[in-house]
SENUDREN-218920 format. One record per atom (N, C-alpha, C, O): x negated, y negated, z negated; residue in one letter. Coordinates in pm, whole numbers, padded with zeros to 5 digits, always signed. Each point is the difference from the previous one (the first is absolute). Layout:
// SENUDREN-218920
XYZA
...
***
This chain:
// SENUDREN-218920
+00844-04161+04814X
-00113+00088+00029X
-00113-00081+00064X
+00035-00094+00071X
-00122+00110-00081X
-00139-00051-00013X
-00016+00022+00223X
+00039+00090+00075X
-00089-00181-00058X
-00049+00011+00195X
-00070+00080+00009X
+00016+00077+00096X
-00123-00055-00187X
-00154+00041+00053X
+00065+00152-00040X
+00077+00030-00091X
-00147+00069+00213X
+00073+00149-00018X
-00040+00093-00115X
-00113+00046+00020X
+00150-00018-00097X
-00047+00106-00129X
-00109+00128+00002X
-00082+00043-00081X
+00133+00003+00243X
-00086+00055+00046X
-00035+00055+00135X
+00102+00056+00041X
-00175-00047+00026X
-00081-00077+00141X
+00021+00156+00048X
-00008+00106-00063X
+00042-00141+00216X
-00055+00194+00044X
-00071-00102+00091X
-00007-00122+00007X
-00072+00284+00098X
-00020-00028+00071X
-00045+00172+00069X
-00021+00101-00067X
+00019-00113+00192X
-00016+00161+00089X
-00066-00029+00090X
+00009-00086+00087X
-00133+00222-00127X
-00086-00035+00140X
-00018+00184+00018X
+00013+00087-00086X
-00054-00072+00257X
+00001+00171-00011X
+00082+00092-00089X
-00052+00109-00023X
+00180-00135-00035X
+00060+00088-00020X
-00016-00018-00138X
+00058+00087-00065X
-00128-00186-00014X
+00002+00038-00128X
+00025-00146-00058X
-00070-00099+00022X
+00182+00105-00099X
+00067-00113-00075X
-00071-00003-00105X
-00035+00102-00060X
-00008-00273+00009X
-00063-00031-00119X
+00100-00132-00015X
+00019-00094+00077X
+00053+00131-00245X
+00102-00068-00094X
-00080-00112-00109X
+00017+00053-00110X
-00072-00141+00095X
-00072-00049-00052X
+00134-00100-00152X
+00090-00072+00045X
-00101+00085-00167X
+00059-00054-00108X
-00101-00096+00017X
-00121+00012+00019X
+00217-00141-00030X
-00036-00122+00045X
+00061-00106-00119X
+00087-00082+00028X
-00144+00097-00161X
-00046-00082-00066X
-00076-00039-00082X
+00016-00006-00122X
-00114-00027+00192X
-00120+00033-00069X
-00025-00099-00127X
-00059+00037-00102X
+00100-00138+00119X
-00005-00101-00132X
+00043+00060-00138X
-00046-00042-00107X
+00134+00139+00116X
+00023+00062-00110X
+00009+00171-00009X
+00092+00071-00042X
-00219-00036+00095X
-00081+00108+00055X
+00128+00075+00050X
+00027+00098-00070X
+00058-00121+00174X
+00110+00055+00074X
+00081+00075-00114X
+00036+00117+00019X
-00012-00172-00119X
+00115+00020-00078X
+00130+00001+00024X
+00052-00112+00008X
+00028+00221+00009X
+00154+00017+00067X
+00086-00093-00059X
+00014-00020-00120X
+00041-00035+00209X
+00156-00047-00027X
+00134+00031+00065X
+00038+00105+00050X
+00001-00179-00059X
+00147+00066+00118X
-00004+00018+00132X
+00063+00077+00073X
-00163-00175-00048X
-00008-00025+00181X
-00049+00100+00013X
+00049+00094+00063X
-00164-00096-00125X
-00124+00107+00029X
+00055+00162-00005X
-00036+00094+00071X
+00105-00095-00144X
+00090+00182-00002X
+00056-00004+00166X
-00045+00051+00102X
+00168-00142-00132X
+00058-00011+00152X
-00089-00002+00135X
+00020+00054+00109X
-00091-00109-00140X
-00097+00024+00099X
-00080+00104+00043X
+00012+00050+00112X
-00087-00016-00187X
-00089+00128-00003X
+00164+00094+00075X
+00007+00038+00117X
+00061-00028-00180X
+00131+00123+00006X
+00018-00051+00171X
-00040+00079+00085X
+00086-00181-00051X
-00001-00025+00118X
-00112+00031+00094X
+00052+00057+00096X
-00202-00068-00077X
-00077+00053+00033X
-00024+00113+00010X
-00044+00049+00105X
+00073+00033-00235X
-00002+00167+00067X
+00104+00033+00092X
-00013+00075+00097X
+00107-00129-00130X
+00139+00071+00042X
-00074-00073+00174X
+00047+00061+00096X
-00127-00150-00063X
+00010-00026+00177X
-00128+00081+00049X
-00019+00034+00116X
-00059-00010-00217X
-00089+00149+00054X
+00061+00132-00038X
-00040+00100+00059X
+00107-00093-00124X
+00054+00145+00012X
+00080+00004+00151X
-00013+00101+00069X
+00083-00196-00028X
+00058-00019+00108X
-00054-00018+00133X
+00062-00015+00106X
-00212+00018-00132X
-00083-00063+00135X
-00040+00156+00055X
-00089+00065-00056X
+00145-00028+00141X
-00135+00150+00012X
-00117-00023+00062X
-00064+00099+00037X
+00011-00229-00012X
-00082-00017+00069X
-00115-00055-00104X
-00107-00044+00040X
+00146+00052-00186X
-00072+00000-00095X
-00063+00153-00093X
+00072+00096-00028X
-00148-00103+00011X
-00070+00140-00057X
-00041+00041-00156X
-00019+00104-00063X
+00018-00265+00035X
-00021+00033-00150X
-00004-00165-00081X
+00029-00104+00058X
-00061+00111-00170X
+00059-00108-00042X
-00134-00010-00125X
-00020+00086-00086X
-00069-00228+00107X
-00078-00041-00088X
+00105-00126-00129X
+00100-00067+00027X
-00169+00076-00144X
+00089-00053-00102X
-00110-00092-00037X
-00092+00076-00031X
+00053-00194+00017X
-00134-00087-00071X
+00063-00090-00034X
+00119-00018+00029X
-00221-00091-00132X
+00057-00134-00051X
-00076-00089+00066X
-00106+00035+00052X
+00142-00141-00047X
-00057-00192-00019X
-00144-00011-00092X
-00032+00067-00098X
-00004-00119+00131X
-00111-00044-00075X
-00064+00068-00090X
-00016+00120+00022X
-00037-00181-00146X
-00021+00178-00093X
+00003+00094-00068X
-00092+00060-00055X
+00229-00037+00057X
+00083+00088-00065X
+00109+00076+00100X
+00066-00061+00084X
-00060+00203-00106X
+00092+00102+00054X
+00171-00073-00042X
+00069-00054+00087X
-00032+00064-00212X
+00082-00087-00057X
+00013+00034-00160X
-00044+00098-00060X
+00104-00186+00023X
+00005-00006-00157X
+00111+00039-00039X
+00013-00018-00121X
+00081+00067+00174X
+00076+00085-00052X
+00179-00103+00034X
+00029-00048+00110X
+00045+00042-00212X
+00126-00091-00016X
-00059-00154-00067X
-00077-00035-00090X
+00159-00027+00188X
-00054-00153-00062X
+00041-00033-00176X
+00074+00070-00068X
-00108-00130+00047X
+00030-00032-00168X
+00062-00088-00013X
+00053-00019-00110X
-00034-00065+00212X
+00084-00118+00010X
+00155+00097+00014X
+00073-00085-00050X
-00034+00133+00064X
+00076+00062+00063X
+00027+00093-00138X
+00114+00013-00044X
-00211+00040-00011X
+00085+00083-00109X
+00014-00117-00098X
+00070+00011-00100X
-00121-00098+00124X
+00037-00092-00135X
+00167-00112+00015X
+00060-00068-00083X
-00034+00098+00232X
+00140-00036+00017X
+00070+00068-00016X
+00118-00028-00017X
-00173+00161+00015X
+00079+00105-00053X
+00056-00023-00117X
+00120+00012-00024X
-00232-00057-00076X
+00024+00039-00121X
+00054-00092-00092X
-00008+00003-00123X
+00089-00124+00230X
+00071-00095-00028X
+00142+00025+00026X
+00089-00080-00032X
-00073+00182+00085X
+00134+00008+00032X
+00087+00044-00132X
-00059+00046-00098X
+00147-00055+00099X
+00146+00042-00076X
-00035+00116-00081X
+00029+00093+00075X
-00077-00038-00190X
-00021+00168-00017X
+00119+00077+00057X
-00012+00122+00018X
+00135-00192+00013X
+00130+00131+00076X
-00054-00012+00154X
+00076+00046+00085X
-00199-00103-00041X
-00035-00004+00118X
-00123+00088+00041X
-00008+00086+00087X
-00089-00135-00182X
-00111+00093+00011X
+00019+00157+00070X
-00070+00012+00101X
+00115+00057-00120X
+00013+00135+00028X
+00074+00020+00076X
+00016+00121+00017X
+00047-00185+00047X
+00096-00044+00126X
-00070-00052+00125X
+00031+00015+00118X
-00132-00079-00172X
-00093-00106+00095X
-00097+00113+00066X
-00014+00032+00118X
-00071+00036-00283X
-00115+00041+00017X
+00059+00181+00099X
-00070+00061+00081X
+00165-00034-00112X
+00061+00142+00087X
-00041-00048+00141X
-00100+00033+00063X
+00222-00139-00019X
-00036-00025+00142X
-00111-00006+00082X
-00010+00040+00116X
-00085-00103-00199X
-00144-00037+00057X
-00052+00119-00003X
-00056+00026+00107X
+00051+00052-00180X
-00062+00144+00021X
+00050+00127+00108X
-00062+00091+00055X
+00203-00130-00055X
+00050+00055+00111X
-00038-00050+00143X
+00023+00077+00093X
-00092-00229-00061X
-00096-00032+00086X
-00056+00036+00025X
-00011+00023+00121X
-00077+00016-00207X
-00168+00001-00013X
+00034+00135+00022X
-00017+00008+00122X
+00055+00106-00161X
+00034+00152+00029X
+00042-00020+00134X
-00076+00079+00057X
+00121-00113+00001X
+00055-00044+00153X
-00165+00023+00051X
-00036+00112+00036X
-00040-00206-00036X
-00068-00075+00071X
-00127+00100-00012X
-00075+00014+00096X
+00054+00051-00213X
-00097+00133-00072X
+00047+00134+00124X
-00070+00057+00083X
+00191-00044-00111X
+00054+00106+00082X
+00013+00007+00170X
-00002+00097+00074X
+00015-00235-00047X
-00039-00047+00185X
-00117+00046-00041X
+00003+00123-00002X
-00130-00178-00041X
-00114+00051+00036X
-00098+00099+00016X
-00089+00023+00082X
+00160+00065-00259X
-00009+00137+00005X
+00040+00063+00150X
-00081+00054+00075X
+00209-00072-00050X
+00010+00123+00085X
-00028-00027+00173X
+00027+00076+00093X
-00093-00219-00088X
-00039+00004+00117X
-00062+00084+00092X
-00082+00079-00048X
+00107-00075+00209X
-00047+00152+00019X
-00101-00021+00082X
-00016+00052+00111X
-00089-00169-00193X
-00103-00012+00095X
-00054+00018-00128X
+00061+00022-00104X
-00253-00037+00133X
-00072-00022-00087X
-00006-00136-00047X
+00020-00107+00057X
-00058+00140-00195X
-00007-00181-00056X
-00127+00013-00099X
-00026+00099-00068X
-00030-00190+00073X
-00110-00044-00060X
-00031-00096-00085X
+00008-00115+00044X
-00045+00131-00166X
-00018-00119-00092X
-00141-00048+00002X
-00075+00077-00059X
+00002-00212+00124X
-00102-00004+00008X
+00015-00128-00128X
+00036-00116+00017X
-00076+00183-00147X
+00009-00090-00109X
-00155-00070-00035X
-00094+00057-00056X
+00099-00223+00119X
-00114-00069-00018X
-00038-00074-00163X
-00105-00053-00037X
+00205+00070-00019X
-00011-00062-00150X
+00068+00084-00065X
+00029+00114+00037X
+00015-00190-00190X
+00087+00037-00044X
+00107+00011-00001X
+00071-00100+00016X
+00001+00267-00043X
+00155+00069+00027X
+00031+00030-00104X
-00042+00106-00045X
+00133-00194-00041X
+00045+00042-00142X
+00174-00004+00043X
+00063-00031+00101X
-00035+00072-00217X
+00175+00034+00008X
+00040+00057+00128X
-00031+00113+00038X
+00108-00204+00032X
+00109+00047+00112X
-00129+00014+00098X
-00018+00095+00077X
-00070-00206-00095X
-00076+00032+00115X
-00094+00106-00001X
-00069-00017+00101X
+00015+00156-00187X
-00057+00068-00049X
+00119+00118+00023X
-00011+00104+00064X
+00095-00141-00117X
+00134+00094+00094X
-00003+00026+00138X
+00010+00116+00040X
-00029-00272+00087X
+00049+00029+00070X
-00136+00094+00107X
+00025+00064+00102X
-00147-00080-00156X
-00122+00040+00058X
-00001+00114-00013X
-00033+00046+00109X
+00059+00079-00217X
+00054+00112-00019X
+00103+00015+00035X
+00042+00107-00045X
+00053-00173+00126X
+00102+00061+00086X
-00023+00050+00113X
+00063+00087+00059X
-00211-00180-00010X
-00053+00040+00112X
-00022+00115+00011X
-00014+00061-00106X
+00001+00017+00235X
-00087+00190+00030X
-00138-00046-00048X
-00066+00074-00073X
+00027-00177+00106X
-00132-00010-00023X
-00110-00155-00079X
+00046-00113+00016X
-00120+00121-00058X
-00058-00104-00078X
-00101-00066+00047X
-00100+00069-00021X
+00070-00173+00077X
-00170-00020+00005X
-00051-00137-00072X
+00040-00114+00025X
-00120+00146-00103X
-00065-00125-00107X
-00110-00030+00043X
-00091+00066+00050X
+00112-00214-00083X
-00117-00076-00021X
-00066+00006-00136X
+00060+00032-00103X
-00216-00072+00111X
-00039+00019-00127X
+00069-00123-00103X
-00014-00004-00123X
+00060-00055+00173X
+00035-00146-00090X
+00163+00040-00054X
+00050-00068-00090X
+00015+00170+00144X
+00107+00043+00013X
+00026+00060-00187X
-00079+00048-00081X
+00228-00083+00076X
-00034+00162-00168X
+00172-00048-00043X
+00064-00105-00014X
-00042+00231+00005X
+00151+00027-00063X
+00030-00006-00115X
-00087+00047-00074X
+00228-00111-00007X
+00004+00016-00086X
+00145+00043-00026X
+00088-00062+00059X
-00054+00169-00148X
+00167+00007-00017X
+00022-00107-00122X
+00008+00037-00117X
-00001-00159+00154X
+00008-00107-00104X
+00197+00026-00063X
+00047-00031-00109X
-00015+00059+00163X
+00134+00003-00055X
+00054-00025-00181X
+00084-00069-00057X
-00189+00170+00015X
+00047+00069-00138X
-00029-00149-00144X
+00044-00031-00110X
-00172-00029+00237X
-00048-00155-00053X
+00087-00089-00020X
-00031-00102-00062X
+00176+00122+00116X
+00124-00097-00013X
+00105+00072-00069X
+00097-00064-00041X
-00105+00213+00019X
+00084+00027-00103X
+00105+00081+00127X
+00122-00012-00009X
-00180+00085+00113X
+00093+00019+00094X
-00096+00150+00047X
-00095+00055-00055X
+00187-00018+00210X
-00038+00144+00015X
-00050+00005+00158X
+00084-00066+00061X
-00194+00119+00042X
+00054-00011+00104X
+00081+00027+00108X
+00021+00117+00028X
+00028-00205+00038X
+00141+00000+00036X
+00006-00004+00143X
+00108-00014+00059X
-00226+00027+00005X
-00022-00016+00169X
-00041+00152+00037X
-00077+00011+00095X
+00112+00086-00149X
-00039+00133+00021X
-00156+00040-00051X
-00058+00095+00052X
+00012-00157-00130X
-00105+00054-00056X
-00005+00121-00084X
-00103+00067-00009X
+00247-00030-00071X
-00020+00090-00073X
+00008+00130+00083X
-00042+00111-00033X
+00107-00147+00151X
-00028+00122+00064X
-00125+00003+00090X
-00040+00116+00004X
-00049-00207+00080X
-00093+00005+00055X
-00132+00046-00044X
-00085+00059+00066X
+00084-00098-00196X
-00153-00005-00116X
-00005+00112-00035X
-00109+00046-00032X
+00215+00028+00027X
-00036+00133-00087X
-00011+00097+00136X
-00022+00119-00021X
+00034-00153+00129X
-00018+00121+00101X
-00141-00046+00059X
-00056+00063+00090X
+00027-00129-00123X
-00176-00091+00069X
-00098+00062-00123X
-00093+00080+00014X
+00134-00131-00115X
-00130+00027-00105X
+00076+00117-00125X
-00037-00017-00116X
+00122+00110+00140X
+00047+00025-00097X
+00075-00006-00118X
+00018-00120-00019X
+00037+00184-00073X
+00114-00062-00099X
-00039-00058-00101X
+00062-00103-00025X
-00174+00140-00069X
-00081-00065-00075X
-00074-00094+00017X
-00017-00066-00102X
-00059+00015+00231X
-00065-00069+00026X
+00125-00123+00027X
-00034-00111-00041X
+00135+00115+00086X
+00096-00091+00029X
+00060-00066-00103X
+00021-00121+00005X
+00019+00220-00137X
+00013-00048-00113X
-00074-00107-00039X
+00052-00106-00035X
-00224+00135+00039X
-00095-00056-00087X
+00022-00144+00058X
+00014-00101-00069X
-00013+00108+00248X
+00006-00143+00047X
+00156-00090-00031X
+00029-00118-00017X
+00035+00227+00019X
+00141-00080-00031X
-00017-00033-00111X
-00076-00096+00011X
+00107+00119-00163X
+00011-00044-00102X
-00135-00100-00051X
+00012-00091-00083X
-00131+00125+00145X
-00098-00133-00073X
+00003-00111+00086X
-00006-00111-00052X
+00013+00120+00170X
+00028-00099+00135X
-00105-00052+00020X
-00001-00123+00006X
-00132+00204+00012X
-00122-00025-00017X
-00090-00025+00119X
-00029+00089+00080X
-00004-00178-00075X
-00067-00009+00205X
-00082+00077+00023X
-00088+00024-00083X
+00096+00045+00224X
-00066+00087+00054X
-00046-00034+00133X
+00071-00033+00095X
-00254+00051-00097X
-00044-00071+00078X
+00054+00067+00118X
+00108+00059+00005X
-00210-00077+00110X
+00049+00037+00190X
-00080+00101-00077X
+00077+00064-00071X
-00240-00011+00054X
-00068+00139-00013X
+00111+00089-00100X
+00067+00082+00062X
-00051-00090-00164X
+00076+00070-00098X
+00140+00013+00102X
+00061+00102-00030X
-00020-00150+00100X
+00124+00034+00038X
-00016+00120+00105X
+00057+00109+00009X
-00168-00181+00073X
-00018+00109+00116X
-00065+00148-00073X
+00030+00104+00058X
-00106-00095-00166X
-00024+00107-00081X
+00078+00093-00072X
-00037+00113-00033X
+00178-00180+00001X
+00088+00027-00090X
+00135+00029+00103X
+00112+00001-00051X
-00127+00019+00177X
+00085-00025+00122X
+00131-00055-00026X
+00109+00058+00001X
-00141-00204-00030X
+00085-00086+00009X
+00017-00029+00099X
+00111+00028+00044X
-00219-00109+00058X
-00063-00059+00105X
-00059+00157+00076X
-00019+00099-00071X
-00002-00098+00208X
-00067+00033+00102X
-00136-00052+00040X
-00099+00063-00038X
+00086-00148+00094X
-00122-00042+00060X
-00014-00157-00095X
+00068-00071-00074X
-00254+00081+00157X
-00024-00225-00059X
-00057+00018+00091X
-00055+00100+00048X
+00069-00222-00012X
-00037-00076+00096X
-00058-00156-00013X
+00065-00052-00091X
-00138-00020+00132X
-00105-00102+00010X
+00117-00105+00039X
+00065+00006+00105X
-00048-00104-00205X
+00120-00095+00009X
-00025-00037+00170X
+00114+00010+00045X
-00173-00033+00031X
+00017-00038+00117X
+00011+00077+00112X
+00030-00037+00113X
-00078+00225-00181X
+00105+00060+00081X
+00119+00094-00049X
+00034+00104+00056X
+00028-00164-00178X
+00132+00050-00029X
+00112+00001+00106X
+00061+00106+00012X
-00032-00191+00052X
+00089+00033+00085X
-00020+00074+00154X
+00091+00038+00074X
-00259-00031-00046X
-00037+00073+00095X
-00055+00135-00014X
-00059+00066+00086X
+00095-00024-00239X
-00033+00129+00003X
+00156+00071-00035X
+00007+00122+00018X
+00106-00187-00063X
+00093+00017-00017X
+00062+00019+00151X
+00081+00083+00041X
-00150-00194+00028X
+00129+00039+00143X
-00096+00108+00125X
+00034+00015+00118X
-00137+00039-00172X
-00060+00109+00065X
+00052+00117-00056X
+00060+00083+00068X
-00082-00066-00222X
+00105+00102-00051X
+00110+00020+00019X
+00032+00116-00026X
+00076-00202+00076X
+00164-00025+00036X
-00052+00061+00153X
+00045+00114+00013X
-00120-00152+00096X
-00054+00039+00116X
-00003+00164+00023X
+00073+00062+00077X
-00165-00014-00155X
-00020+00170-00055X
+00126+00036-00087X
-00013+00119-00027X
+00071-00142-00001X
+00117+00089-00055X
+00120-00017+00078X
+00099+00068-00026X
-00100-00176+00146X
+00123+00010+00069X
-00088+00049+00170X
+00009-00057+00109X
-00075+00159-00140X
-00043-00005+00168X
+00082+00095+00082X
-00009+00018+00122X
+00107+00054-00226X
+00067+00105+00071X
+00132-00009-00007X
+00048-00111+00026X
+00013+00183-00051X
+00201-00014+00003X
+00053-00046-00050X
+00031+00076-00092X
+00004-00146+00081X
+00088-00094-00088X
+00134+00073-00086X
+00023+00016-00120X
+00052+00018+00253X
+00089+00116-00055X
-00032+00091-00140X
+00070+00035-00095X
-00209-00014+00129X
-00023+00165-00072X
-00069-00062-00146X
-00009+00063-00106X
-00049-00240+00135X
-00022-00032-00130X
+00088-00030-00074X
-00007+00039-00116X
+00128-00123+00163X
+00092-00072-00080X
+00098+00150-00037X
+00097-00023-00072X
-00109+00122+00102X
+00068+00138-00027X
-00068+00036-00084X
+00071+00024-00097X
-00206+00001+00070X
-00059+00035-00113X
-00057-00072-00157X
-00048+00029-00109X
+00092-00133+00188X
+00031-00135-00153X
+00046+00055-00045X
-00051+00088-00068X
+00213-00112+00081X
+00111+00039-00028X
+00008+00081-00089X
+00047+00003-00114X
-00106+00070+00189X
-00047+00173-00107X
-00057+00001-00128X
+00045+00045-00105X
-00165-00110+00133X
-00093-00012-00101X
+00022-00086-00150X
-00039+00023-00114X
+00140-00159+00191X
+00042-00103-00101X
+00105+00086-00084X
+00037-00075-00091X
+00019+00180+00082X
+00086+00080-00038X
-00047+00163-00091X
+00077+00078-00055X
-00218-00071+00068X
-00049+00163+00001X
-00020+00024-00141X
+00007+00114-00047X
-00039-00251-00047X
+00004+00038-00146X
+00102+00058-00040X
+00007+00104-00066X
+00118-00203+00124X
+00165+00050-00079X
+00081+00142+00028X
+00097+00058-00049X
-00212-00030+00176X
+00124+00130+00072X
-00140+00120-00045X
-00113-00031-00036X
+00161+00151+00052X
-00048+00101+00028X
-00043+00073+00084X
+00100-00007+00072X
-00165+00075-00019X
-00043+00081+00078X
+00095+00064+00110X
-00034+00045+00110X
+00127-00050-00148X
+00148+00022+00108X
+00027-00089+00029X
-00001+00001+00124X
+00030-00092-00159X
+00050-00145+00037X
-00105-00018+00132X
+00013+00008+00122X
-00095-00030-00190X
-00113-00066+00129X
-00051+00044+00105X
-00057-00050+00097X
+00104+00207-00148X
-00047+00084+00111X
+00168-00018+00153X
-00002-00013+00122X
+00093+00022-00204X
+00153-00023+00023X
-00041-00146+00114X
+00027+00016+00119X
-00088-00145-00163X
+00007-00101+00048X
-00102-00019+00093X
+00029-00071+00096X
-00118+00107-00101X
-00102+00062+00114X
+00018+00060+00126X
-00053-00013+00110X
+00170+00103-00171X
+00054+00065+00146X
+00081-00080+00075X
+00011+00008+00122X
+00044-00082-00188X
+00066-00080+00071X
-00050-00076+00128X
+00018-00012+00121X
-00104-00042-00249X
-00093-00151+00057X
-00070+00074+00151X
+00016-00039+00116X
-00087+00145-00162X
-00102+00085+00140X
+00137-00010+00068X
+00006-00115+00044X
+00140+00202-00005X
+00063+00000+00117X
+00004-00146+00097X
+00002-00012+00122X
-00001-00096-00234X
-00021-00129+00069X
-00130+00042+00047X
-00009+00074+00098X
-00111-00124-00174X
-00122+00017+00082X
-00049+00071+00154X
-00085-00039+00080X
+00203+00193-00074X
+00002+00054+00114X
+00026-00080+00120X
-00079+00011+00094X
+00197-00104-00082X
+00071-00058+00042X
-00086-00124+00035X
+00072-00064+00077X
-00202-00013-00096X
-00014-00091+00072X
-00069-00004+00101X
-00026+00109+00051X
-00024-00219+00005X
-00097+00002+00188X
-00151+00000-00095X
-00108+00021+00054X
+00123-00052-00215X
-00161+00033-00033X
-00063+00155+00013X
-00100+00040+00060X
+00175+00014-00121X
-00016+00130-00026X
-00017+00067+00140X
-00109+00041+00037X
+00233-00032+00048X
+00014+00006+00106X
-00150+00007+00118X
-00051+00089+00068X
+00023-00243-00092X
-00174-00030+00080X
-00096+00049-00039X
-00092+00023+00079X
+00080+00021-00255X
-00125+00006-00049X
+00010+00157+00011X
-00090+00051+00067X
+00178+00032-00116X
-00025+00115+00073X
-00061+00039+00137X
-00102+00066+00017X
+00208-00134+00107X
-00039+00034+00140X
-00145-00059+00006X
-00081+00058+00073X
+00032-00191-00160X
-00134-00017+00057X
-00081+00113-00052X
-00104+00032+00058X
+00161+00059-00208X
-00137+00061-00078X
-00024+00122+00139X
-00104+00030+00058X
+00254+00022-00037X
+00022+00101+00084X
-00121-00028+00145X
-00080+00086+00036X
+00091-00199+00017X
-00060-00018+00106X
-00160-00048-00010X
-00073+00001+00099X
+00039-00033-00203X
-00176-00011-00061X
-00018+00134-00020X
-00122+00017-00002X
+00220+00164-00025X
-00042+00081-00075X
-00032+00062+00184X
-00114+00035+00030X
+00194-00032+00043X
+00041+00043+00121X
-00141-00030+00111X
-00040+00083+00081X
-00012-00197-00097X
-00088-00106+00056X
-00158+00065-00106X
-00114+00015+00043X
+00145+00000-00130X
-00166+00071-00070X
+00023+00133+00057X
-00109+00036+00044X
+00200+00057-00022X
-00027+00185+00068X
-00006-00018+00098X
-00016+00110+00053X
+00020-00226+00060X
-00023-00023+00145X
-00167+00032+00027X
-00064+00064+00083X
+00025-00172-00235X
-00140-00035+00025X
-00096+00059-00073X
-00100-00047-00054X
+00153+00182+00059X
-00097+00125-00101X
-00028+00083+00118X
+00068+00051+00088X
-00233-00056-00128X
-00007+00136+00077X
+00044+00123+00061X
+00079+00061-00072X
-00104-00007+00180X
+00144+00105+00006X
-00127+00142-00024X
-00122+00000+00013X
+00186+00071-00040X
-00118+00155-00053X
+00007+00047+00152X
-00059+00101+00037X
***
């Protein structure tokens, strides 16, 4: 395995930024780089003193997806191997899709280049998107005779719809940062030099309140296509008896109670 780290954190105020760290070959995944990234969420999901989680690349590209070096050793192997080889690795990469999905912080894809394949996967895994104009997605997959395999087929069609997901899946056609954010692929753009400072003000505003009551209503939400109206309503109740139960809820009541208490002091009396 290679010294130099695959990919870089770093935490400041509460908000973790994961940086894919190879930029020479626009942070194209390999083995390290899975293991890694997977290792990184798994020590902010574990930090509570972390709040949310920024996702960016190296230099200038978001990432390019699976290295090619790498499928082309693939495609040297044994044919009684191939499908033996290629299972496992996907059962990785589903590993590493699924840590991030269900993290119960916010996560953010601040995509500065190009996000094709896995890496176009993993930016739509994010809750949220923010592009640069230099930025643009592609579901390149179908260009190698393959499908995507980092959770795109389920991410794309709940962002932009079922048809629109089709059109990008099967032609594998690049889509700029405007067309994405139009087509709600993407969320916001941002000015390459403040992509990551408008990303970690947005991570700022969406974690200013409970943590509890957000990572409870993820949960929910990452789930609300598949279930029904009982279901969610069913899992809601749940989630609120927790919500009852913490010192947030707890304070922010007694303070609303004591701002409501503190304005009829200071009303006129008839």
């Amino acid at each position: 395995m290679s010294a130099e780290p695959r990919v870089l954190l770093s935490v400041a105020n509460g908000i973790a930024l994961a940086t894919l760290n190879r930029p020479d070959v626009l942070n194209a995944f390999d083995d390290q780089m899975r293991t890694e990234l997977s290792e990184v969420v798994e020590r902010v999901g574990s930090d509570d003193s972390i709040r949310a989680l920024i996702l960016t690349g190296a230099g200038r590209g978001f990432s390019a997806g699976g290295d090619i070096r790498g499928m082309q050793a693939r495609l040297e192997q044994p044919t009684g191997r191939v499908a033996d080889l290629g299972w496992r690795r996907q059962r990785r990469i589903h590993h590493m899709v699924m840590q991030l999905h269900g993290l119960e912080k916010v996560t953010i894809a601040a995509v500065n280049g190009p996000a094709a394949g896995l890496g176009a996967d993993l930016a739509l895994c994010c809750d949220f998107i923010v592009a640069a104009p230099e930025a643009s997605f592609v579901m390149s997959f179908i260009l190698r005779g393959l499908i995507p395999d980092g959770g795109g087929m389920y991410f794309l069609p709940r962002r932009v719809g079922l048809s629109k997901a089709k059109e990008l899946i099967f032609t594998g056609r690049k889509v700029s940062a405007e067309e994405a954010v139009s087509i709600g692929m993407a969320d916001r753009l941002a000015a390459p030099d403040q992509l990551l400072d408008e990303a970690t003000a947005w991570a700022d505003e969406l974690t200013l309140h409970s943590s509890t009551a957000l990572a409870l209503a993820k949960s929910i939400l990452d789930q609300s296509f598949e279930h029904s109206l009982e279901t969610v309503l069913s899992a809601g109740a749940q989630a609120q008896a927790i919500g009852y139960t913490t010192e947030f809820h707890r304070s922010s009541v007694e303070a609303f109670l004591l701002r409501s208490a503190e304005r009829a002091r200071s009303r006129p009396q008839e």
